[in-house]
GUDRENRO-302756 format. One record per residue (C-alpha): chain; x, y negated, z. Coordinates in nm, 2 decimals. Example, Ala and Ser with C-alpha at 12.3 -4.5 7.8 and 13.67 -1.06 7.14 Angstrom:
! residues 2
<roke = A; east = 1.23; north = 0.45; up = 0.78> .
<roke = A; east = 1.37; north = 0.11; up = 0.71> .
***
This chain:
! residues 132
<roke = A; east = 0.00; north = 0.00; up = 0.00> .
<roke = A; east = 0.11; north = -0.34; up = -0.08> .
<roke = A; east = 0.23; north = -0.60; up = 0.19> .
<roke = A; east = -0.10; north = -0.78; up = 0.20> .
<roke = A; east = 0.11; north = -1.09; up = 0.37> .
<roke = A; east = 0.37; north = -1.14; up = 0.09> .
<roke = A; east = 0.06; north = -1.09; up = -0.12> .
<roke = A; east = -0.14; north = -1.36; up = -0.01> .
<roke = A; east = 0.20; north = -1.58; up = -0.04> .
<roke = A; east = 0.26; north = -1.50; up = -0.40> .
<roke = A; east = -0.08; north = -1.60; up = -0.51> .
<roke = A; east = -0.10; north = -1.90; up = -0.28> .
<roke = A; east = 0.18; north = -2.00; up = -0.50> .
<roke = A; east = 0.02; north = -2.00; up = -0.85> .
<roke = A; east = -0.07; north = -2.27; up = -1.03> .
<roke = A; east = -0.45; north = -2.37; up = -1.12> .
<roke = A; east = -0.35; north = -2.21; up = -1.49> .
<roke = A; east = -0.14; north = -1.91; up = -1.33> .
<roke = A; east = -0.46; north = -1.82; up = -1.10> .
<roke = A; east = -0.76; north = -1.86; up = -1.41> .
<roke = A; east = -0.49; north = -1.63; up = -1.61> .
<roke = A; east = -0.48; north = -1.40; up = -1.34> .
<roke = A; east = -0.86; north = -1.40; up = -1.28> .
<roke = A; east = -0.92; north = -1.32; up = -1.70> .
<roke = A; east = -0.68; north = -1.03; up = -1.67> .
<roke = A; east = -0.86; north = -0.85; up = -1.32> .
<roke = A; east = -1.18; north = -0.93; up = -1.54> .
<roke = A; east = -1.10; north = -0.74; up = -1.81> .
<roke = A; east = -0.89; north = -0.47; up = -1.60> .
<roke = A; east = -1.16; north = -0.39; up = -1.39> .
<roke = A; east = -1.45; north = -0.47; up = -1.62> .
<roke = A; east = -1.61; north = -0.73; up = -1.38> .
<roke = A; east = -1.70; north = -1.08; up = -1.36> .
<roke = A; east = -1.54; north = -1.27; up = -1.08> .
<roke = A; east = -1.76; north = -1.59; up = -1.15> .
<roke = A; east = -1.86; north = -1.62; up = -0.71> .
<roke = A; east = -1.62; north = -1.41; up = -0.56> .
<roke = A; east = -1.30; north = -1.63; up = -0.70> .
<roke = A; east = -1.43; north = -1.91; up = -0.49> .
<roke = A; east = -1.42; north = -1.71; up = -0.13> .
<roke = A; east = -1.07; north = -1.55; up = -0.29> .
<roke = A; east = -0.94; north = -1.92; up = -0.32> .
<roke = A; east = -1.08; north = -2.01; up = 0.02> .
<roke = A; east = -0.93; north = -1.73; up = 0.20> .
<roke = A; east = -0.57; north = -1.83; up = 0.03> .
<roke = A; east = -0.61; north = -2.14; up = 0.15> .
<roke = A; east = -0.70; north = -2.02; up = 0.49> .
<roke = A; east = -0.42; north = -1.79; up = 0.53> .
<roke = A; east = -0.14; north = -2.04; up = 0.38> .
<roke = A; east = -0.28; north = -2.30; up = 0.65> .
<roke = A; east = -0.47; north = -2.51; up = 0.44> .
<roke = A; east = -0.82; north = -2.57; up = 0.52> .
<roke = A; east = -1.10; north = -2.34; up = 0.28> .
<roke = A; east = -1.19; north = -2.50; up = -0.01> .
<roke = A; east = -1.55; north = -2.66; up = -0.01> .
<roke = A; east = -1.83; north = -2.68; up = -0.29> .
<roke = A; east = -1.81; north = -3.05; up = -0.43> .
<roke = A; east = -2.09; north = -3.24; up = -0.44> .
<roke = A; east = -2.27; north = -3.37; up = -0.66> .
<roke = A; east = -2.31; north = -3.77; up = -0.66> .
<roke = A; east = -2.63; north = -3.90; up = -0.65> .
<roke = A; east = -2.79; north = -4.10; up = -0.94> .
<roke = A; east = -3.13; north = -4.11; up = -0.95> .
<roke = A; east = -3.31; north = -4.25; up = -0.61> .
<roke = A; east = -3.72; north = -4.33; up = -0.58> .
<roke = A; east = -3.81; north = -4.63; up = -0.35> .
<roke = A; east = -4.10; north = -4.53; up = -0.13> .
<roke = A; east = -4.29; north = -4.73; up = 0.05> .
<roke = A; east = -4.36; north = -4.61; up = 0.39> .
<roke = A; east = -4.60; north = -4.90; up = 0.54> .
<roke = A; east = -4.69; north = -5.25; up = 0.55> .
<roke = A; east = -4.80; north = -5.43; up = 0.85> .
<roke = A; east = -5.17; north = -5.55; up = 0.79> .
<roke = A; east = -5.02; north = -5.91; up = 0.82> .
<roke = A; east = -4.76; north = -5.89; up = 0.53> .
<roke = A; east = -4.97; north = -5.67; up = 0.34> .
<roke = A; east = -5.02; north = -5.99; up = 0.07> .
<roke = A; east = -4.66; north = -6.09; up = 0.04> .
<roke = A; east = -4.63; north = -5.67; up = 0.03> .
<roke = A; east = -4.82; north = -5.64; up = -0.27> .
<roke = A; east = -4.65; north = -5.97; up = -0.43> .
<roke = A; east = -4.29; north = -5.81; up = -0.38> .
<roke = A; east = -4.41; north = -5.44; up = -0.50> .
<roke = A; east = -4.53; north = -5.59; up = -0.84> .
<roke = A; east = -4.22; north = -5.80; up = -0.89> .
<roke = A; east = -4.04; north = -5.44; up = -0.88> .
<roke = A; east = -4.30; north = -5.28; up = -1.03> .
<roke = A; east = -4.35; north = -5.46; up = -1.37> .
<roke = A; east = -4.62; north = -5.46; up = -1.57> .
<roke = A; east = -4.84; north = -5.34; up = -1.27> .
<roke = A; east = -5.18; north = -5.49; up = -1.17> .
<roke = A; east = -5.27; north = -5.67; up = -0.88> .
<roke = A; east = -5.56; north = -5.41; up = -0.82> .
<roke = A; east = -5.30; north = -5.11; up = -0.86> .
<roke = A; east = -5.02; north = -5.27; up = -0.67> .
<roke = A; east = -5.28; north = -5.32; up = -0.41> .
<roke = A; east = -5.37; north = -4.95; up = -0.38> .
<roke = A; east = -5.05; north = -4.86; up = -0.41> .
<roke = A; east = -4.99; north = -5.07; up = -0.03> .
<roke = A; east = -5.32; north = -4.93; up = 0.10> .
<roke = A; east = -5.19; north = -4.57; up = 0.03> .
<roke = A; east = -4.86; north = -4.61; up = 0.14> .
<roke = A; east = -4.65; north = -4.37; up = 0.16> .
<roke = A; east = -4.63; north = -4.43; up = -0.19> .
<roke = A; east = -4.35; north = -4.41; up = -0.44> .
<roke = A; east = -4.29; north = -4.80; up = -0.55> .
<roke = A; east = -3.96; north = -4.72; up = -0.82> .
<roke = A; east = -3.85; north = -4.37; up = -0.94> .
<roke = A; east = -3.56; north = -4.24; up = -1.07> .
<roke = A; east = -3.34; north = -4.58; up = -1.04> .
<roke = A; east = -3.02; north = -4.64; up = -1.01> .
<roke = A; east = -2.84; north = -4.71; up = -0.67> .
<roke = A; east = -2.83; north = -5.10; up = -0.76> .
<roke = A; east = -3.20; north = -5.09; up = -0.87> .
<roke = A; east = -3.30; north = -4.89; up = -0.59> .
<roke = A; east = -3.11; north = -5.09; up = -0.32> .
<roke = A; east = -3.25; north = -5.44; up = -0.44> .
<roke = A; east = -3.61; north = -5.29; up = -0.42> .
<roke = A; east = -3.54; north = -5.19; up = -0.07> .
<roke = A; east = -3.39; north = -5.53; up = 0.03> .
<roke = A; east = -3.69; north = -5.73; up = -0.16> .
<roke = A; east = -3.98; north = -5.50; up = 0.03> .
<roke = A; east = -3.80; north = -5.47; up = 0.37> .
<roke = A; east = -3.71; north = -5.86; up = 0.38> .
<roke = A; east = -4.12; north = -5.93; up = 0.36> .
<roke = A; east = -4.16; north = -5.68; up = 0.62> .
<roke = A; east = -4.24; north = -5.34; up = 0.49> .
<roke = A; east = -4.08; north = -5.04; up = 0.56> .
<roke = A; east = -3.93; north = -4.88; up = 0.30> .
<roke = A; east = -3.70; north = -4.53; up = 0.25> .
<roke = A; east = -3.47; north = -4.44; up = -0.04> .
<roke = A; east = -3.48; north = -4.08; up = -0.14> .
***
């Protein structure tokens, strides 16, 4: 049997390119696809060579809906004023449903920017708002 520790050292020492190589060769060797289990064989390397395990990346975010959560009865004009501002081309009889029904989605599928500014114009007349 092989000494599992000098093992571990040798691959610990391949390159990104050395290590895909190595992974198409077992592949085709063994007739398998390592597609999962070469991400818990990397994380284990980089365990046992001291480094910390290698984590999924994730994705960044780019698409974010503005939902109105409330409106105190007292704002609720200046509310529906800010809400149609975002919301172009709504009505004032649909932005105010949309205030009355709350939680309701005011924007979907906007940029960070977009979203954040729509937040900041609704929370600064008083409604609460959350970004999802």
């Amino acid at each position: 049997m092989a000494d599992l520790g000098s093992l571990v050292e040798q691959l610990s020492g391949l390159t990104v390119l050395e290590a895909a190589e190595l992974v198409k060769k077992l592949e085709a060797a063994w007739g398998v696809s390592a597609a999962a289990p070469v991400a818990m064989v990397a994380a284990g390397a980089a365990a046992a060579a001291g480094g910390a395990p290698a984590k999924p990346a994730e994705e960044a975010k780019t698409s974010f809906d503005v939902v109105l959560v409330s409106a105190p009865a007292d704002k609720k004009i200046a509310v529906i004023k800010a809400v149609r501002e975002i919301k172009a081309g709504l009505g004032l009889a649909e932005a105010k449903k949309l205030v009355e029904e709350a939680p309701k989605p005011v924007l979907e599928g906007a940029n960070q920017a977009e979203a954040d500014a729509a937040k900041k114009k609704l929370e600064d007349v008083g409604a609460k708002v959350e970004v999802k």
